[in-house]
C-alpha positions as CSV (number, residue, x, y, z in Angstrom):
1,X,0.6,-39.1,104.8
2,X,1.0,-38.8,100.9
3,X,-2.4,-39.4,99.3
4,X,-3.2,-41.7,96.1
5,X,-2.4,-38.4,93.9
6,X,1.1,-37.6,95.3
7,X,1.8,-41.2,95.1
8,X,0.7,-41.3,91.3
9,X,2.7,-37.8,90.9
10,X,6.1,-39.0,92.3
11,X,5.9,-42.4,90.4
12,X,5.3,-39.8,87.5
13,X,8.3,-37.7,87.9
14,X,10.4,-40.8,88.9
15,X,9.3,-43.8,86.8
16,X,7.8,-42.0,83.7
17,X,5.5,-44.1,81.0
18,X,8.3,-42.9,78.1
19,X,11.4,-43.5,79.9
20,X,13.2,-43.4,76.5
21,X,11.8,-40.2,75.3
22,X,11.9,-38.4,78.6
23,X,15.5,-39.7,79.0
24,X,15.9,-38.3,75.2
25,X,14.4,-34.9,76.0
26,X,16.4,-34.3,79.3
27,X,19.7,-35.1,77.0
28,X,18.4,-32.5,74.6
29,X,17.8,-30.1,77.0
30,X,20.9,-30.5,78.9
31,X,23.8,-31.7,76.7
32,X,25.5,-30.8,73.6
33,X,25.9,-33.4,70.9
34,X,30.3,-33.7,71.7
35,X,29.1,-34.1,75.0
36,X,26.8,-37.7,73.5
37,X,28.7,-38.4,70.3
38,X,32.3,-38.7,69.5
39,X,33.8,-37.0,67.0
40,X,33.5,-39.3,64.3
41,X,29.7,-40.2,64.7
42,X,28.9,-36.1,64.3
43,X,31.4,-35.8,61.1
44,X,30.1,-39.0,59.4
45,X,26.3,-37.5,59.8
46,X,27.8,-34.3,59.1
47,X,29.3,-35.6,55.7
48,X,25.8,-37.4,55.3
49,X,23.3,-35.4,55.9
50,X,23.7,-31.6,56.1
51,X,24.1,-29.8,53.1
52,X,26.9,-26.8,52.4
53,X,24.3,-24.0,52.8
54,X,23.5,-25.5,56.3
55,X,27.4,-25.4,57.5
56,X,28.3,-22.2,55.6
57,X,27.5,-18.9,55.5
58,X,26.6,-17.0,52.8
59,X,29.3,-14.7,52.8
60,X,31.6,-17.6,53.0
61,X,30.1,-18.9,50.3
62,X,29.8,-15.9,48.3
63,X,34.0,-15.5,48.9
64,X,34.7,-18.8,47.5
65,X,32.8,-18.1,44.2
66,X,34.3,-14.9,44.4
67,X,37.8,-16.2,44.8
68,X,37.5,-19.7,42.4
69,X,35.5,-18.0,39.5
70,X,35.8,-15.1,36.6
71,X,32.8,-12.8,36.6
72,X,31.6,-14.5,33.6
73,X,31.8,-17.7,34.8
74,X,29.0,-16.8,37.0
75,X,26.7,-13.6,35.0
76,X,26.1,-13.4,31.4
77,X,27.6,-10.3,29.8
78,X,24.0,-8.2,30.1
79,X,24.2,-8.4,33.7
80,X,27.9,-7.0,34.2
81,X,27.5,-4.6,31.7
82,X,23.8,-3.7,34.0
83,X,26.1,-3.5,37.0
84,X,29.3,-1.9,35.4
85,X,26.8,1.1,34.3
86,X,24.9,1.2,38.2
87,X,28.1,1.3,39.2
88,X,29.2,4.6,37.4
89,X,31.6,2.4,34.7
90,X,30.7,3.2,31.0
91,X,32.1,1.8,27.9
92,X,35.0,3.6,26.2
């Protein structure tokens, strides 16, 4: 026969005082977000709230600058000429 403690244990495991957040936490732990949202839901709170450093890389960011901007666009003529002489370039 069970005693009081089993009893309280199974209602526990079965009929939890948080069904929400256990339910939440088993989802979590067990599904991806396609698997709960549709694709629109995850692209509108994509579009809201995750900024382009979180999606991209830094290299993919670092080759859009690289392929959208001059070199002075982005450094002030001390730094290129700092990394045109590091680099073995010199002035002619």
């Amino acid at each position: 026969m069970a005693t009081t403690q089993h009893n309280r244990d199974f209602a526990d495991q079965f009929f939890p005082a948080d069904p929400l957040d256990t339910a939440i936490e088993w989802i979590k732990a067990n599904l991806s977000p396609d698997d709960v949202f549709d694709e629109e839901a995850l692209a509108e709170h994509a579009r809201n709230n995750i900024e382009i450093d979180d999606v991209y890389s830094e290299r993919n960011i670092l080759d859009y600058v690289a392929g959208t901007y001059n070199p002075s666009e982005v450094f002030d003529a001390r730094e290129l000429e700092a990394w045109a002489e590091d680099n073995g370039y010199s002035k002619e």
